[in-house]
The first five atom37 places (N, CA, C, CB, O) and aatype in JSON, in Angstrom:
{
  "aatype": [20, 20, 20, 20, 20, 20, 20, 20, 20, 20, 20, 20, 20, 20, 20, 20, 20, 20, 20, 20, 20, 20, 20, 20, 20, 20, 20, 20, 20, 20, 20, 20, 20, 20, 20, 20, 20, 20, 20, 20, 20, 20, 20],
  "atom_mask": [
    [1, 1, 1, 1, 1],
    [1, 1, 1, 1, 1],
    [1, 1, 1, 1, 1],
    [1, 1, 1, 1, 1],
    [1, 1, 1, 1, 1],
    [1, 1, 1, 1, 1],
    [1, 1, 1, 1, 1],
    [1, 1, 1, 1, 1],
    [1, 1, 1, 1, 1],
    [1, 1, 1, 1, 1],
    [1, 1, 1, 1, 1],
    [1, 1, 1, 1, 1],
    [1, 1, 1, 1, 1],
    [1, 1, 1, 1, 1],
    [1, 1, 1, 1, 1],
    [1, 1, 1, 1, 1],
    [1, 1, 1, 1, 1],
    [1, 1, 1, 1, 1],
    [1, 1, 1, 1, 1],
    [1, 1, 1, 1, 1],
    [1, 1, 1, 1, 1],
    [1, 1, 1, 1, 1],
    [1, 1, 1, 1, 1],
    [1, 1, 1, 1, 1],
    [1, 1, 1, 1, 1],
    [1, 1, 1, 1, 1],
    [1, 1, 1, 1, 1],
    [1, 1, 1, 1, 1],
    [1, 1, 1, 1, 1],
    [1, 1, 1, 1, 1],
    [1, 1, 1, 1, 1],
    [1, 1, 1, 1, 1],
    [1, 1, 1, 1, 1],
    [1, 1, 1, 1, 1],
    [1, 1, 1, 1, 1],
    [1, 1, 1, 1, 1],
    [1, 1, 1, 1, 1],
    [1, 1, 1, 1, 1],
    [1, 1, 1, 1, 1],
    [1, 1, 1, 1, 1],
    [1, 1, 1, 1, 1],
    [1, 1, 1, 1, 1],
    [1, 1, 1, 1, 1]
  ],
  "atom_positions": [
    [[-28.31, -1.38, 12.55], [-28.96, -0.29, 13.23], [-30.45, -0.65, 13.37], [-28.76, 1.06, 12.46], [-31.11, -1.06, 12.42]],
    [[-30.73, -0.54, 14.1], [-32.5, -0.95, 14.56], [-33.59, -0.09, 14.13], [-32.79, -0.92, 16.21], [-33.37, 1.07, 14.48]],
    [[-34.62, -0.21, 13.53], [-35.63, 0.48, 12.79], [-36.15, 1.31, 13.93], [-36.75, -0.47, 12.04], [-36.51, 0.66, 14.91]],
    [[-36.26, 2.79, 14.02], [-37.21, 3.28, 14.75], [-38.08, 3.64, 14.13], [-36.95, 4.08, 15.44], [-38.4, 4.0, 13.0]],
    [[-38.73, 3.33, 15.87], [-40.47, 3.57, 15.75], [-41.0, 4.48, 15.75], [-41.23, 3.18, 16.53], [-42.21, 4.34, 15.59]],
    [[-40.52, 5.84, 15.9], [-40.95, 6.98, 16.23], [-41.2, 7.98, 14.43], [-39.65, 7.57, 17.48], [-41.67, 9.11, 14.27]],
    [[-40.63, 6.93, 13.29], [-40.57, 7.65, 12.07], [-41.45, 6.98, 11.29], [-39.27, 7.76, 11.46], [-41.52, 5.75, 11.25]],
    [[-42.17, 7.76, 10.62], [-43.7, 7.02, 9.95], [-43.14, 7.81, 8.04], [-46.01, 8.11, 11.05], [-43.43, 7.31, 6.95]],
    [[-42.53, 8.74, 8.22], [-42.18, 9.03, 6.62], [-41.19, 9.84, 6.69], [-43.28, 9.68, 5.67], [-41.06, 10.59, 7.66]],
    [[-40.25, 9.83, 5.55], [-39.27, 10.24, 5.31], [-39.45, 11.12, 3.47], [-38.31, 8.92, 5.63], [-40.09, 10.79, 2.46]],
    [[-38.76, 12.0, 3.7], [-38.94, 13.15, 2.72], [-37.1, 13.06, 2.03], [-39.51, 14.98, 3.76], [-36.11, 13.48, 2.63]],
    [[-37.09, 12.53, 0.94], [-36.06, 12.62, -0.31], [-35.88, 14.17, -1.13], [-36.66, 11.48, -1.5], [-36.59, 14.86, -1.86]],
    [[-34.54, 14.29, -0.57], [-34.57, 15.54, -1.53], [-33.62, 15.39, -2.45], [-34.35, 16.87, -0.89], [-32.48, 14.94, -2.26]],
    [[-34.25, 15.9, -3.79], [-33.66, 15.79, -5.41], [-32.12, 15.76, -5.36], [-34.11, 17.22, -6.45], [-31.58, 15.14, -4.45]],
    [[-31.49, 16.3, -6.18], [-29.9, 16.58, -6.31], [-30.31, 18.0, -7.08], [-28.76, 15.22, -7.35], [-29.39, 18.76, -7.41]],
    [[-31.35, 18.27, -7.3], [-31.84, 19.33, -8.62], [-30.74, 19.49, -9.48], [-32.3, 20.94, -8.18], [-29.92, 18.59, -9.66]],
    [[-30.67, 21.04, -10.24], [-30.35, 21.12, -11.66], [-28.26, 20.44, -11.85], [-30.73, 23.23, -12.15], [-27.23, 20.9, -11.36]],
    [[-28.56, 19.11, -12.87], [-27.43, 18.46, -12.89], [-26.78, 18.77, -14.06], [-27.59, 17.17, -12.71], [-27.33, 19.51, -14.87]],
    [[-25.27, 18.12, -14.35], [-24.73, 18.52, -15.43], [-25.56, 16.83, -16.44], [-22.68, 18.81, -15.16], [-25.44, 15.69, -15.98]],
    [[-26.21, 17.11, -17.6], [-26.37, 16.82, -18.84], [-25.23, 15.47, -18.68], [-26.08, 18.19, -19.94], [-24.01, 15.66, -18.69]],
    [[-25.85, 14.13, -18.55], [-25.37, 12.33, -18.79], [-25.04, 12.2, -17.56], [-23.95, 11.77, -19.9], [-24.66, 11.04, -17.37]],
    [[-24.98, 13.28, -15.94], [-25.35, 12.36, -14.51], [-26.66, 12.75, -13.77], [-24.15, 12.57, -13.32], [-26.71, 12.96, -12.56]],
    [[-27.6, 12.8, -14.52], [-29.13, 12.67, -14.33], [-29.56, 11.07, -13.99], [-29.92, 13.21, -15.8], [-30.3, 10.52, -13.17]],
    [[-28.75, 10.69, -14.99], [-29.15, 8.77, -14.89], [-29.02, 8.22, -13.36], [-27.76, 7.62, -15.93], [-29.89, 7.65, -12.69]],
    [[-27.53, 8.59, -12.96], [-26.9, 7.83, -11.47], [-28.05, 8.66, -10.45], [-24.75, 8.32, -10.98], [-28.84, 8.16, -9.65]],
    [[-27.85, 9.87, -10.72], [-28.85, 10.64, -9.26], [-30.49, 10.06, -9.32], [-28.99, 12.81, -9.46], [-31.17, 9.78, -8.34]],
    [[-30.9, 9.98, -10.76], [-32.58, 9.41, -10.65], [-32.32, 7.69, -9.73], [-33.49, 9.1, -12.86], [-32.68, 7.24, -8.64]],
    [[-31.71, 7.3, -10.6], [-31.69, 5.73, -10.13], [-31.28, 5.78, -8.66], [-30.54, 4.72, -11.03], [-31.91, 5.11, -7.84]],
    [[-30.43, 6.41, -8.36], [-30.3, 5.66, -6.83], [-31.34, 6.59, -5.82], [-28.39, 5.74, -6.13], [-31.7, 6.22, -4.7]],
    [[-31.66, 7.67, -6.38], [-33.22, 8.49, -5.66], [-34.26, 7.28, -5.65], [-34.06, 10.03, -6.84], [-34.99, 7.12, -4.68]],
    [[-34.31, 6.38, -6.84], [-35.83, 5.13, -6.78], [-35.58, 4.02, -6.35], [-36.55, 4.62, -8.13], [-36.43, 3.31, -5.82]],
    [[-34.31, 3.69, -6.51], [-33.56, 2.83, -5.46], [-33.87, 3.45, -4.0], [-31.85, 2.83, -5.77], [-34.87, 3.07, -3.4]],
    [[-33.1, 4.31, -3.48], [-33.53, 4.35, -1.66], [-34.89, 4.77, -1.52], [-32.58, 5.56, -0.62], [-35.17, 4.92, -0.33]],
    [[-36.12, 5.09, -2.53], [-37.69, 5.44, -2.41], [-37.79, 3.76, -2.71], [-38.59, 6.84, -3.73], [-38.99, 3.5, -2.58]],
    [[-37.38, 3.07, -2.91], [-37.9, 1.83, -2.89], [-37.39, 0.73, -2.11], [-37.91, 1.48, -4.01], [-37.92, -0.38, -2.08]],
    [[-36.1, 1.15, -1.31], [-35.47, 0.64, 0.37], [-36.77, 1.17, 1.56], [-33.54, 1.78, 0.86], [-37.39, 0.75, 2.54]],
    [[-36.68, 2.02, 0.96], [-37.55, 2.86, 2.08], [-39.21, 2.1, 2.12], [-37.67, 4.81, 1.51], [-39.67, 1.86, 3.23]],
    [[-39.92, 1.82, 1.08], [-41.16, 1.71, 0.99], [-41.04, 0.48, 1.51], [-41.84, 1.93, -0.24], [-41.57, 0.3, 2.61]],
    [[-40.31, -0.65, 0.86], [-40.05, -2.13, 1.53], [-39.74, -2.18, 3.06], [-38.78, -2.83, 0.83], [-40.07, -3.16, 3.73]],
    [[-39.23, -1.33, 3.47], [-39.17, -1.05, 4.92], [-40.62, -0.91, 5.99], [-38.41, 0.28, 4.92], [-40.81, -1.25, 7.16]],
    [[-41.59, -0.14, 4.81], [-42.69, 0.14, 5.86], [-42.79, 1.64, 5.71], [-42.33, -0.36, 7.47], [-43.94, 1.88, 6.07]],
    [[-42.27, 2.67, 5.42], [-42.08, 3.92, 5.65], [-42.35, 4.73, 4.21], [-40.67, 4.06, 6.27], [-41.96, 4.33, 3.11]],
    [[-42.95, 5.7, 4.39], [-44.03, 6.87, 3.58], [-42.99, 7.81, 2.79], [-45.12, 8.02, 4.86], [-43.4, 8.75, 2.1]]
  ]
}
């Protein structure tokens, strides 16, 4: 899929209030795609 140009930042939203031992999977892959995203170029 081809990067558009028309998007300068993108807004992540939480999973908010989780059940207690899947906090781990939802943080990590939230700093995982905030850190696809930043390597990309995008805010």
């Amino acid at each position: 899929m081809p990067k558009r140009s028309d998007i300068k930042s993108i807004l992540i939203v939480g999973a908010g209030p989780i059940v207690i031992g899947q906090a781990c999977e939802f943080d990590y892959s939230g700093t995982q795609a905030c850190k696809a995203l930043k390597n990309e170029g995008y805010k």
